[in-house]
C-alpha positions in Angstrom: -33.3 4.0 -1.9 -30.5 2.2 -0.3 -28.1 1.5 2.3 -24.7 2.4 2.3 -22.7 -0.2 5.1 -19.2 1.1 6.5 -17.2 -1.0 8.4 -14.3 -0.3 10.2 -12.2 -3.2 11.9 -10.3 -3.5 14.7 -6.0 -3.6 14.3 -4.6 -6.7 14.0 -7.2 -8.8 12.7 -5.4 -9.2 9.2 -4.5 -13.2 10.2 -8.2 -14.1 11.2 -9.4 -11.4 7.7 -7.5 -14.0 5.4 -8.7 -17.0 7.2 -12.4 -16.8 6.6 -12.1 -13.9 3.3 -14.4 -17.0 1.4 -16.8 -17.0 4.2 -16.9 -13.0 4.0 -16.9 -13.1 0.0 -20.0 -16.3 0.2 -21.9 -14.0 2.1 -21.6 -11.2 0.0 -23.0 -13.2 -2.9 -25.5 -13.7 -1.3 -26.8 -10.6 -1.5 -27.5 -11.3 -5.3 -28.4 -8.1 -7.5 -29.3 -6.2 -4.0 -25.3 -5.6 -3.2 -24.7 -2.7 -5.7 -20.8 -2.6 -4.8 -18.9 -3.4 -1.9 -15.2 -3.5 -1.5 -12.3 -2.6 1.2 -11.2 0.3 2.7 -7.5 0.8 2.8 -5.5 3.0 5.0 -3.6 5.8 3.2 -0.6 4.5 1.9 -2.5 1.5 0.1 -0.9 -1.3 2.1 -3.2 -2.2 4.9 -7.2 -3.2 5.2 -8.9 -0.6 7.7 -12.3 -2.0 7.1 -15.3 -2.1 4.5 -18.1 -0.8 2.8 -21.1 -2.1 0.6 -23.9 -0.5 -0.6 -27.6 -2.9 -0.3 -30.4 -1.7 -2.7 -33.1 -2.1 0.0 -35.9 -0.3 1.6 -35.6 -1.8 4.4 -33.0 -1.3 7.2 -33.5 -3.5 9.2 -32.2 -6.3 6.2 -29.7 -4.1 5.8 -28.6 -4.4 9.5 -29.2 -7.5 9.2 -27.1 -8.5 6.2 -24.2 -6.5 8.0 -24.6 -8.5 11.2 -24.4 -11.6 9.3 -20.8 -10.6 7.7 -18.6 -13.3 8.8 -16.4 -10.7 9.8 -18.6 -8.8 11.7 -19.4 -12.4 13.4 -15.5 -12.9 13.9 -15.2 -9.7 16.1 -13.1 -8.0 13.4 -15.3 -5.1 13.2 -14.8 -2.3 15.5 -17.7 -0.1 14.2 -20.1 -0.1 11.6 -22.4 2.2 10.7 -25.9 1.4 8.3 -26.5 4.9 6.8 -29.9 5.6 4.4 -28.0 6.3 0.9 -29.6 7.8 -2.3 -28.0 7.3 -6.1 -27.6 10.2 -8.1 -24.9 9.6 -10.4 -23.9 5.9 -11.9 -20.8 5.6 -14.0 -20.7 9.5 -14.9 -24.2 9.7 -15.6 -26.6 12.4 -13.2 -29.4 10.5 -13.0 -31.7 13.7 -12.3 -33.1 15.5 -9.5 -35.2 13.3 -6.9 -37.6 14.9 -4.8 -38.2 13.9 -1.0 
């Protein structure tokens, strides 16, 4: 199983994003092979960052909490709300990759 991390961010935070995006990208690497996909959530029209999500291959949630404490943005106050939600894969690129039992 995994985690599926969804940030939202406060408004006008887009000057303090930009200034510390490496930070925010360095710690995403981090993550190695554990960060199945991650990427920004954009407000309707395409034009604005509203916040984040990324998805943690982990068992665990508390590393999962942990790794979205640790953002940089989360650490810069940009965040308004995130939420660590318990996320199961069924289909990858297409593919169903079968029925899981609880």
């Amino acid at each position: 199983m995994s985690y599926l991390i969804i940030a939202t961010d406060h408004d006008s935070k887009e000057d303090l994003r930009e200034s510390i995006r490496e930070e925010h990208r360095t710690h995403l690497k981090s993550a190695g092979k554990t960060l199945l996909g991650s990427g920004a959530l954009l407000s309707d029209d395409g034009n604005k960052i509203i916040g984040g999500f990324s998805i943690l291959d982990t068992d665990d949630k508390q590393k999962a909490l942990e790794f979205a404490n640790e953002d940089p943005y989360s650490k810069a106050g940009i965040r308004k709300e995130t939420q660590v939600i318990r996320w199961r894969r069924r289909w990858v690129d297409g593919e169903f990759l079968g029925d899981i039992n609880f």
